[in-house]
MIFIDREN-282060 format. One record per residue: x, y, z of N, C-alpha, C in turn; residue in one letter. Coordinates in steps of 0.2 Angstrom, whole numbers, plus 5000, padded with zeros to 4 digits. Each point is the difference from the previous one (the first is absolute). Example, Ala and Ser with C-alpha at 12.3 -4.5 7.8 and 13.67 -1.06 7.14 Angstrom:
! residues 2
506649725039499650065000500450065000a;499850054996500450065001499650055003s;
//
This chain:
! residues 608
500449945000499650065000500450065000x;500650005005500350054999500450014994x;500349964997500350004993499550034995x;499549964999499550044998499850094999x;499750005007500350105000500450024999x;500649985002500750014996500150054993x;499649914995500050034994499450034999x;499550025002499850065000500150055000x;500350015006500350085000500650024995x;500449954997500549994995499750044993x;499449945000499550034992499750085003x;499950025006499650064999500750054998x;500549985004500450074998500349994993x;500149954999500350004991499550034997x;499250015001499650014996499950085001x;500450025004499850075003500550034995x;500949965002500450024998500150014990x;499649954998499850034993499450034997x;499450025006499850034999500150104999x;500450005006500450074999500650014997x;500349955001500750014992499850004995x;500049934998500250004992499450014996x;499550005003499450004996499850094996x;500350015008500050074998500350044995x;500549974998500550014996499849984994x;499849934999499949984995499550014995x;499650055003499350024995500450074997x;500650025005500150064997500650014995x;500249954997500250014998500149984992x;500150044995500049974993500650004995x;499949964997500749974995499950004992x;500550044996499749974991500550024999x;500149964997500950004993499750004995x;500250034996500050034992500550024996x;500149974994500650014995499850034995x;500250074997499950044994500450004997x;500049954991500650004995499650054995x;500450044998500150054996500450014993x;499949964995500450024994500250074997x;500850025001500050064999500449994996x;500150064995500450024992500549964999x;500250004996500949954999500249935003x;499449975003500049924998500150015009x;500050065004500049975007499349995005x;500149985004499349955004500150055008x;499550035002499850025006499649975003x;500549965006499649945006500050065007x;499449995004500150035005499449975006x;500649955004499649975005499650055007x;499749974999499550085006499749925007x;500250015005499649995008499850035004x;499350015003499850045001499849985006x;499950015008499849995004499650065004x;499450005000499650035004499849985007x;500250065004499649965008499650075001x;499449995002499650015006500250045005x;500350045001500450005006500450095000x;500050045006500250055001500850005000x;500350054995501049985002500050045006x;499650075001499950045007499949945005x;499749954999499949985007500649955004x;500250015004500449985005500049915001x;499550004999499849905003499749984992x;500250024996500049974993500449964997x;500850015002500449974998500349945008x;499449974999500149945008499749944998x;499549994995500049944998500050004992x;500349954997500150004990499749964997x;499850004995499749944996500250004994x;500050044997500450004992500250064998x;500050075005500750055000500649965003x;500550004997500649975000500150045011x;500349965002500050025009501050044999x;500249994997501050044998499750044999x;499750024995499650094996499750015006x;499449995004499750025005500450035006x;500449965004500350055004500450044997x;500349994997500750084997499550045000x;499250014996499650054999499850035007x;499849975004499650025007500850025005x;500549974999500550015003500450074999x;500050034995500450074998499350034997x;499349985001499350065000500150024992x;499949954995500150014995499250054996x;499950024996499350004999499949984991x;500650014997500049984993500649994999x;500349934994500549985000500149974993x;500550034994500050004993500749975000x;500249934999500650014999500349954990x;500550024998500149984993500749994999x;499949934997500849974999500149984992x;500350054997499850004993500849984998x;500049984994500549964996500050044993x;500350014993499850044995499450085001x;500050014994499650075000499549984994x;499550025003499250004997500150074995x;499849964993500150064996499350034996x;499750045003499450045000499850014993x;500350004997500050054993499949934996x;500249965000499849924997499549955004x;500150025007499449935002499250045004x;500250064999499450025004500350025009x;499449985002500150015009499949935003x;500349995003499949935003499450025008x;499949945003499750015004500150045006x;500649995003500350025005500850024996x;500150085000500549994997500650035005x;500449994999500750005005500850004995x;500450055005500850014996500349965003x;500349984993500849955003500450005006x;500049945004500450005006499450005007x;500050045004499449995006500050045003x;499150024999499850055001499649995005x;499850045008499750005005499850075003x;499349995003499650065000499549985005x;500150015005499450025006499650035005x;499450025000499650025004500149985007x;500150055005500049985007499350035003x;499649975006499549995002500150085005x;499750044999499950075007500550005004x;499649945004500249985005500750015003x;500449974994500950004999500350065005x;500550005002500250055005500650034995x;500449945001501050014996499849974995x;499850014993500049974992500749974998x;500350065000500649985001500449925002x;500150025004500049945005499549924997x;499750025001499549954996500149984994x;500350044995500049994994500649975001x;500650015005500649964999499849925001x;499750015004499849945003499649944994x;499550034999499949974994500149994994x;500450034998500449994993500749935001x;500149995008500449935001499649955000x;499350015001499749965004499949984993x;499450034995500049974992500749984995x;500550015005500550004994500249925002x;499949975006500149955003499349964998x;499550024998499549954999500149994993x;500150024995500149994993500850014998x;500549995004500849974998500150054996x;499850075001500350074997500550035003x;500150064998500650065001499650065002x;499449995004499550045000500450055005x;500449955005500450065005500350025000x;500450034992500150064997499950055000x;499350025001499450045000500350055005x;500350035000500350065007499650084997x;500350025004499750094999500350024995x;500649974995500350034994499449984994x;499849955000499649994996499049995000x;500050025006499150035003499950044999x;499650035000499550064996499150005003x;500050055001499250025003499650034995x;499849974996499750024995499350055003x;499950064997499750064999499349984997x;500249984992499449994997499749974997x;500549955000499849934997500149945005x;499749944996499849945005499850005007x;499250054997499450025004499849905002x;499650005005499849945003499649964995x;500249934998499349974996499549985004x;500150005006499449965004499450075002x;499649945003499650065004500250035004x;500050055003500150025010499550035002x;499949995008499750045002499950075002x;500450024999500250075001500650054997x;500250055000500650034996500549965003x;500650004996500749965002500550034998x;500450035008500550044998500649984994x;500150054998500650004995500549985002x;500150015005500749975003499949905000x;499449985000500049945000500349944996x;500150034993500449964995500750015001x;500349944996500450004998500449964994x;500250024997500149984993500949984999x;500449964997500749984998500049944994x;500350014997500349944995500849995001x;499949914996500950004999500049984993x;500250054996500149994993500349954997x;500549975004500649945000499849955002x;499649995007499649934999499949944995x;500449965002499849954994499449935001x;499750004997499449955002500149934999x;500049965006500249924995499649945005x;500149954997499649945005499950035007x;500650005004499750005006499650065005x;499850064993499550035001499349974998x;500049974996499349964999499649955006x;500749965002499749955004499749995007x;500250095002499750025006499350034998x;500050014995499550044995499349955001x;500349964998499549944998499649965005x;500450015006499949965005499650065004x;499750044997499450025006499350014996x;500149944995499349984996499849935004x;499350025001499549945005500349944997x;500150004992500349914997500650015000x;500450035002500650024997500249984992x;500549964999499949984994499949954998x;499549955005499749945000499449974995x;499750074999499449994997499950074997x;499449974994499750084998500550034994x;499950094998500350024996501250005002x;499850005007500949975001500249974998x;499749944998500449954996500249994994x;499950074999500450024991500650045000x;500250015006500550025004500549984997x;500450054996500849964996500650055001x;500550005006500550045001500550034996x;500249944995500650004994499650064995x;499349964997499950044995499650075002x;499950005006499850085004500750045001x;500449985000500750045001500150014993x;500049974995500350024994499650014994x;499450055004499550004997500250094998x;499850044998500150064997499850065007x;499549975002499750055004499849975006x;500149975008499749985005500050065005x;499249995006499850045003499849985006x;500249985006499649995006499650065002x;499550005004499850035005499349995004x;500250065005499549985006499850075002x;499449995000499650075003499449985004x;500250025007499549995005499750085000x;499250005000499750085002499149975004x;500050055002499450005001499450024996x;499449944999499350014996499550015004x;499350034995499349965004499949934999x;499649985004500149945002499249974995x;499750054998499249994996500050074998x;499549994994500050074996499650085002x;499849995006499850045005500650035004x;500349955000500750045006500150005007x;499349975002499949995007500649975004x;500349984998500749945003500450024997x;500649965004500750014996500149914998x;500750014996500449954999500750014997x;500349925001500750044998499949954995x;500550034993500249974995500749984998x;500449944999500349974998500350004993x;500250044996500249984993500749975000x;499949934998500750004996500249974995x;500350044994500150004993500749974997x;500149974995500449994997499950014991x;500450045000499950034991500649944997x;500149994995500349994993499950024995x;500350004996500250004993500549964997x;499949974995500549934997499750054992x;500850004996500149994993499849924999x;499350014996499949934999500449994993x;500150024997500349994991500949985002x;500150035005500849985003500249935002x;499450025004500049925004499949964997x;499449994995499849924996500650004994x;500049925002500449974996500150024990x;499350024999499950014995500050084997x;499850025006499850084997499650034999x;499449965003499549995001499650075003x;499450034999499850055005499349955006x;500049934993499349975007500349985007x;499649995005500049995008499749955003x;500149965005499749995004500050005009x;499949995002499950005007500849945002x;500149964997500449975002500850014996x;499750034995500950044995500150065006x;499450055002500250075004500349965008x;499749955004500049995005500649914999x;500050004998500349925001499549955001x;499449995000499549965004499350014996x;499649955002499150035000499850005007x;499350034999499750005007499549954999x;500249975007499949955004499650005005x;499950045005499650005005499850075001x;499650035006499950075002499849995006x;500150055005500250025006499350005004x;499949935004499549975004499650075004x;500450075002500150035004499650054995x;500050004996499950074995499249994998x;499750065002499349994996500050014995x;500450034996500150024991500550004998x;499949934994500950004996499850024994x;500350054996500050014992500650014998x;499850004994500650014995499650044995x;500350064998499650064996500650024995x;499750004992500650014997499850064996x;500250055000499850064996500150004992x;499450004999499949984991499750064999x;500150105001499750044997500350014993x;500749984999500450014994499749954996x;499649965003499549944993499650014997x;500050064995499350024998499549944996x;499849985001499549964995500549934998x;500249985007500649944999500350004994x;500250064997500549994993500850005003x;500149995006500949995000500149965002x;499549975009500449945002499349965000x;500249955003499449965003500249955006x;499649995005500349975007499549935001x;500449975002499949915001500250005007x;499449965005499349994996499550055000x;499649984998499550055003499850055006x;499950065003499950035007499549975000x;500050035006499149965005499750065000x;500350074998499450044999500550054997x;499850054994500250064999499850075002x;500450055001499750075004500150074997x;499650024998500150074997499950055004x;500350055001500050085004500250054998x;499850055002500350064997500050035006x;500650025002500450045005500150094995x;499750025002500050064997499750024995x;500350014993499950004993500049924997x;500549975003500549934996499649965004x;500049954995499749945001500649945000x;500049965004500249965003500049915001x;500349944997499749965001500449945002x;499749955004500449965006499749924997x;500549964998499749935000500149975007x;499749985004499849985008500049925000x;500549955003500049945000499950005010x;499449954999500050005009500249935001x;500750005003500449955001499349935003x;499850015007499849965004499749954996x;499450054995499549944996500449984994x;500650024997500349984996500449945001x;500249985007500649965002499349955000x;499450015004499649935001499849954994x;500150034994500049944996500749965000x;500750005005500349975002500749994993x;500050084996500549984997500350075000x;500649995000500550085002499850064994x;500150075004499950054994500550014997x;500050034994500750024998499750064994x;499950035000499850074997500450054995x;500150004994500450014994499650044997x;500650014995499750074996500549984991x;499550024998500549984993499650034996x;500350044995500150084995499949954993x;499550035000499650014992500750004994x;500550035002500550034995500850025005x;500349964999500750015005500350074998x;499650024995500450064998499450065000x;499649995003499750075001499850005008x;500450025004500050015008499650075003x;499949995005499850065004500350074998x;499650054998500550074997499850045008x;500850025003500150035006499550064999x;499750045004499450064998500550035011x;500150074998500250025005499450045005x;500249975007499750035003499650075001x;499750025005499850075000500750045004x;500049985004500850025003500749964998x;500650035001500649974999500650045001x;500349985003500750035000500749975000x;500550035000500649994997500650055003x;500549955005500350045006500749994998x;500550044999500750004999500550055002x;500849995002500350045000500450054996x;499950045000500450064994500550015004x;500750064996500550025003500749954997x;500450015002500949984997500349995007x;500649974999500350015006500049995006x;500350005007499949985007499750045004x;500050094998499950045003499150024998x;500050024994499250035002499449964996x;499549985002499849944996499250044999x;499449955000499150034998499849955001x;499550025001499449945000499350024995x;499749984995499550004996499549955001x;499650014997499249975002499650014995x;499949954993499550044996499449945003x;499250044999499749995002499350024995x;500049944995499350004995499449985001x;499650064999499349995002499750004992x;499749944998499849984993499050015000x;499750025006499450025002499850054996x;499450044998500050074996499850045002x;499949985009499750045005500950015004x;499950065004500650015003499849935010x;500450015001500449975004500250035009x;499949995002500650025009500049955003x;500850005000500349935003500450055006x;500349955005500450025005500649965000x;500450015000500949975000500250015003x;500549955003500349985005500749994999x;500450015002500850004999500650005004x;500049935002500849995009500449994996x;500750065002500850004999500349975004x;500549955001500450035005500550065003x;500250005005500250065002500850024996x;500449944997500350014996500150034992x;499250014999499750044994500150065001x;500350065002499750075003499650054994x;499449985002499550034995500150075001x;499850034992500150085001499350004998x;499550035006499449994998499850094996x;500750055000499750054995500149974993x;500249954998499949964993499349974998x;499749995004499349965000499850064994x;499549944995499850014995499249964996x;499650044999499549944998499750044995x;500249984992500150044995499349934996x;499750034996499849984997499950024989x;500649974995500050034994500450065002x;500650025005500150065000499650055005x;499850005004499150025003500049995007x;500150045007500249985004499349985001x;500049955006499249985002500050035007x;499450035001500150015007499949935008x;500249995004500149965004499950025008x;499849965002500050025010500549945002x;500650025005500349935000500150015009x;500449945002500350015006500549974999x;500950025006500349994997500349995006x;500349955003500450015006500749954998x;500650075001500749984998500549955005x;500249964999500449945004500750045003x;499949965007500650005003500449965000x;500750025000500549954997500049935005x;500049944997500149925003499450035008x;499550034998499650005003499050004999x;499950014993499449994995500150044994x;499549984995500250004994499750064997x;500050034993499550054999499449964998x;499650045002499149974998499750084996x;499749964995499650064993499449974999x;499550045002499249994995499950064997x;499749964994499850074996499249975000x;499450074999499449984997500250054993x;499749994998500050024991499449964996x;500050054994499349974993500349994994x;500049925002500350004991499650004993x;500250044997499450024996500049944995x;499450044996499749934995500449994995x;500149914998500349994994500850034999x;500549995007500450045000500649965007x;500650044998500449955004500450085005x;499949985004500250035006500649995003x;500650055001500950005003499950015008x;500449965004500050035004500949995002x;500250055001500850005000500350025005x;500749995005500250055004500849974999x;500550035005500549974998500450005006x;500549965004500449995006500650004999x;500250015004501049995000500149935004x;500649974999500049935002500450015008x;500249985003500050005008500649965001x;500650045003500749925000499649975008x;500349944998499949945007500550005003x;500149975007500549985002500149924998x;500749995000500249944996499649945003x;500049995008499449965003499449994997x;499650054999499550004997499749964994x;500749994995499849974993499949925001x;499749974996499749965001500649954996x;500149945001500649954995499750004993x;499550044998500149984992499850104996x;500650025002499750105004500249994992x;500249994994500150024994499349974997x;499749975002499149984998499650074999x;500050035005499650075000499849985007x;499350065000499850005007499149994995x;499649995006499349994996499450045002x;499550044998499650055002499549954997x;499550025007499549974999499650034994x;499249954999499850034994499450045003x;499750064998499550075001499349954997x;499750035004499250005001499550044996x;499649994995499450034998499349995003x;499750055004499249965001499650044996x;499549984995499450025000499449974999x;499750054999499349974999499650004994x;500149984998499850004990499349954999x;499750044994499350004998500049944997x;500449974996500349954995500149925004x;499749944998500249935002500449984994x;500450024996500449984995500549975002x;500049934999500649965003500049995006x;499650025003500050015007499649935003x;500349975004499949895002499850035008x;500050065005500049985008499349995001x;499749985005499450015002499750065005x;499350025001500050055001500550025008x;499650085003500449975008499749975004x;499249974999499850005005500149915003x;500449974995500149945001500549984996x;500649955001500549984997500049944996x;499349985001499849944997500150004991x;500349964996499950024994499450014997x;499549935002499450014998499350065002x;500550045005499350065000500150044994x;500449974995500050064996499449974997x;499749954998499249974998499550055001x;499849995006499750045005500050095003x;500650024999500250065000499350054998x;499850065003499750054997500450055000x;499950054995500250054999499550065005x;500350035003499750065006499550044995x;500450034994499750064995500149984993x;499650034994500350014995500849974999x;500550065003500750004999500549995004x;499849935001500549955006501050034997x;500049995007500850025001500249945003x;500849974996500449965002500350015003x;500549985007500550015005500749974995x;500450065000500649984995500550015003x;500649935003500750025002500649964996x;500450064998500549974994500750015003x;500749974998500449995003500450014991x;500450055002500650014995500849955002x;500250004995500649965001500550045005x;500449945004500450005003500750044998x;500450035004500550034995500849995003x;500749984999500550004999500550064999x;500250015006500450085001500849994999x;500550024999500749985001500450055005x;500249995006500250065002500850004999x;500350065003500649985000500449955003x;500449964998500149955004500949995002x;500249995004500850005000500249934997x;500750024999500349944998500249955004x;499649975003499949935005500749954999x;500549994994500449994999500650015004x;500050075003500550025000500149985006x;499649995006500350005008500149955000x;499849964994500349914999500850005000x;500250034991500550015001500550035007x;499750065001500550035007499949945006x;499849975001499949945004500549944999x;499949974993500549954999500750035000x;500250044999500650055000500350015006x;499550045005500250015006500449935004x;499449954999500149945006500649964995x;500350014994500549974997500750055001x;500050065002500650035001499949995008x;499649995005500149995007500249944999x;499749954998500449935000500749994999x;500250014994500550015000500750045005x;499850075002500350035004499949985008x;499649965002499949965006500449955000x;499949964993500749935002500450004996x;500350075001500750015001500550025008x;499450035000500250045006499949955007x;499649944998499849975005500749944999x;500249984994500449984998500950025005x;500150054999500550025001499850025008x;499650025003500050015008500049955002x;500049954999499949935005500349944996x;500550014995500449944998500650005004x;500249945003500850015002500249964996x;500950035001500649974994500649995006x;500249934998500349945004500549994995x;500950005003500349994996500349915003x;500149984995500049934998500749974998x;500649965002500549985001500049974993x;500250014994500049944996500549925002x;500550005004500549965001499649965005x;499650015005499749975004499749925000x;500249955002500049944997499050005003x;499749944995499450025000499749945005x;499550005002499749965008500049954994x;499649955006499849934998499250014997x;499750015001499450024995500050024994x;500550064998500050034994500249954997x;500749965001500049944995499549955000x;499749985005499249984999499649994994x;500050065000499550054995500449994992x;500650025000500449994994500049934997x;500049955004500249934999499149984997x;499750035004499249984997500050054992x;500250015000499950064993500449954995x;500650015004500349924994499749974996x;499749945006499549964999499650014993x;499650055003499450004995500550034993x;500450014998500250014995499850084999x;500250055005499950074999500750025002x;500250075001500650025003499550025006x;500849995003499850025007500050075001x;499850055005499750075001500750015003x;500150084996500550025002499950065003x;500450035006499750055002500350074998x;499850045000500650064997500250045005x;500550024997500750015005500150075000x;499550054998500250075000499750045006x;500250045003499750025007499550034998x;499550014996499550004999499549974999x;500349965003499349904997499450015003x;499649984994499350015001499649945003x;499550015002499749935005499850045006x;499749975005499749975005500550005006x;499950065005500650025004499849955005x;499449975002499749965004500149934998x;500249974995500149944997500850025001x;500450034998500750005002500149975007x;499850055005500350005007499849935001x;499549974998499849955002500549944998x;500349994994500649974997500550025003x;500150055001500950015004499849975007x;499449995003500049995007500249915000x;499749984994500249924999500249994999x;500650024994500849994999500250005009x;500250055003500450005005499949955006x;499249984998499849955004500549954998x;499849984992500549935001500749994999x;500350074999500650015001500449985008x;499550035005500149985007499949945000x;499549964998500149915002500349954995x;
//
């Protein structure tokens, strides 16, 4: 009887105890992986893995981050533990070339770029932010903790909050840095991977292919936590989980043939095989708007539904594979595209925005920075620009320039100048780029000597500047793949409404990285004075060590020789050598300790 009650009270508290945890959690939370391939111009293929995890849940709230279900629990504390409120970060491999592929989803500049909202609350940011940038740099096997006060920035105007908040949010709360040298390789992905509910066990992961993601033209990590409404009312909150992975593969490169067709298993190494138990929606969505009246390509097999939309003026169309009921007929997908005409491809069509970022000037001493920036729209334009130097660049900000055809343009900017091996300069311009026209923006720096400590072992490489920032807001979906803001989900772009007539798209573009050469010394030479120095010291030590401490012992040639020496002579014999003869000049060289030791033995055996 008593065993009995026992397990009674055993079963009430288990039932308690999953009544209040995990059920709690479980209802709250949602999961969809979604893959967008993209045929763009010149025979290249735009894949972009999208995971999106929704919770139910306040990031304000305090006792939020205490039990997990399918937000990863490593992301959860780092967040609640340095009072994070929004968190973008991007580990980018090659440069996304605008002017030929459009906009990608999430677009991001070479190397790795990090940008976070801190919660009110925060006291020391600072502080915080150091903290944090070790804390992520260690959860994804980066160089995050590089991020110092040389290369941070408190951006003024841009990279406004994408989430909701509840109230205004000081300016001071951000904070923005990149490292333009960051290199992205396996063992950034693998931590990547592992804060997906299947990690790469099941689902869209398992087309997951290191080698041919490294060697693909263009790879892209990233991770953005923000805050949403939780329903379309906004009564709740929730926090959002995206995490992205973009490619681009030259597919004409890569096939054996030279081929422009695809499939899921030539771009990935694999088919798909299974999808993710965890996940309430798996697709696969391939952008067919460049297929007018399928005269270029055609895709096998069939979609399980086609979708038409028109995001502004342009219309837009999506062939939808929904994995789950595809996989139940029990045979693997593999989803290809093959071209009416191997010789009539995608023709590139340029964006509404574009820019193009390089250095002018000659020589070590005074150099520029340029920026052309094409607005091919036939409406004008106002964008906001962004632009971190290092402190090594000393900008002359009375050269700042924004000409257009010759034509100064007017501009509001803010400008805060760097302190040396202390922060960098930071530049936002607001400006209107006019219609149908391509906009300069110019200024010019002088280069800064280092101390010889400071250059880095490969200092004749250059030094590297990160890449500037464009935001706008443009009337145009031209080329344009992200979904709206009010979800990350790819598929709300189905469902999406337009506010008004003349919906505006949220636009952030990343100009290429840049390569500076400063003056550098001849690192050769304190090699040379080095091997030089410690070879005249050597040498003038073992002489001098020579001569201070050799004694000279004069030697009787007549002196009849012990019983050992002929020893020694007699075995020499033997082996058919000559026997060792000693020299007889008061000078004899040898072993003053090895002597004394001989003369003591002769006159031994001389006395016996």
């Amino acid at each position: 009887m008593a065993a009995y009650c026992c397990m009674n009270v055993k079963s009430f508290l288990l039932s308690l105890l999953l009544l209040f945890t995990p059920s709690s959690a479980v209802g709250r939370d949602e999961f969809t992986e979604e893959l967008m391939i993209k045929p763009l111009s010149g025979g290249f293929v735009y894949s972009h893995f999208q995971f999106t995890t929704k919770w139910n849940a306040s990031i304000h709230d305090s006792k939020t981050f205490t039990h997990f279900h399918l937000f990863p629990k490593s992301l959860g504390e780092v967040l609640k533990q340095y009072g994070v409120q929004e968190l973008h970060l991007s580990q980018t491999q090659g440069l996304w070339r605008h002017k030929l592929w459009g906009y990608p989803v999430h677009d991001a500049p070479p190397g790795a770029e990090l940008w976070v909202w801190f919660k009110p609350s925060v006291k020391d940011v600072n502080s915080a932010w150091t903290d944090l940038v070790n804390a992520v740099s260690g959860l994804f096997c980066s160089s995050l903790n590089f991020l110092d006060s040389k290369s941070t920035v408190i951006p003024r105007r841009n990279f406004q909050p994408l989430g909701v908040t509840s109230g205004p949010v000081p300016r001071y709360s951000v904070r923005y840095g990149s490292l333009p040298k960051e290199i992205v390789c396996t063992e950034n992905l693998t931590p990547w991977k592992k804060l997906l509910p299947c990690d790469s066990k099941a689902g869209l992961s398992t087309l997951f292919n290191a080698f041919l993601f490294h060697d693909a033209n263009y790879h892209s990590l990233g991770l953005h936590v923000r805050p949403v409404c939780a329903d379309d009312s906004c009564t709740e909150e929730a926090i959002e989980l995206t995490q992205s992975l973009s490619v681009v593969t030259d597919v004409i490169s890569t096939s054996l043939i030279g081929s422009p067709n695809w499939q899921l298993k030539s771009l990935f190494g694999n088919h798909l095989a299974s999808y993710c138990p965890l996940a309430t929606r798996s697709l696969i969505m391939v952008d067919i708007t460049s297929n007018k009246n399928d005269s270029l390509f055609k895709l096998t097999p069939e979609p399980t539904i086609t979708h038409t939309v028109f995001r502004g003026q342009e219309e837009h169309s999506y062939a939808t594979y929904d994995v789950r009921s595809m996989l139940q007929s029990g045979r693997a997908i593999n989803v290809g595209l093959t071209y009416s005409n191997n010789q009539k491809l995608i023709e590139a069509t340029p964006p509404p925005i574009h820019a193009h970022r390089f250095i002018t000037g000659h020589g070590l001493e005074d150099g520029g920075v340029s920026c052309l920036i094409s607005n091919t729209m036939p409406t004008n334009q106002t964008i906001s620009y962004m632009d971190v130097l290092p402190w090594f660049t000393r900008v002359k900000f009375s050269s700042l320039q924004v000409t257009n055809n010759g034509v100064n343009v007017p501009y509001k900017t803010f400008y805060l100048p760097a302190k040396d091996r202390v922060r960098p300069h930071q530049l936002e311009l607001t400006f209107t780029l006019w219609a149908k026209s391509v906009t300069k923006v110019h200024f010019t720096f002088t280069r800064a000597f280092l101390k010889w400590t400071e250059y880095p072992p490969d200092a004749h490489h250059g030094f590297h500047i990160g890449a500037a920032s464009i935001t706008a807001n443009i009337p145009s979906s031209l080329e344009y793949t992200a979904p709206g803001q009010t979800s990350s989900q790819l598929s709300s772009i189905f469902t999406e409404k337009p506010s008004d007539d003349n919906p505006r798209f949220f636009l952030r573009i990343h100009t290429e990285t840049l390569l500076v050469s400063l003056p550098t010394p001849d690192f050769s030479m304190p090699y040379n004075v080095i091997c030089l120095t410690c070879t005249v010291v050597a040498i003038a030590f073992g002489s001098i060590h020579n001569l201070t401490t050799r004694r000279f012992i004069q030697l009787d040639p007549l002196k009849k020789k012990g019983l050992l020496s002929k020893l020694k002579a007699l075995v020499a014999k033997l082996r058919g050598g000559q026997p060792e003869t000693k020299p007889t000049s008061e000078t004899q060289q040898g072993s003053v300790s090895d002597k004394k030791t001989e003369d003591l033995v002769d006159e031994e055996e001389e006395k016996s």
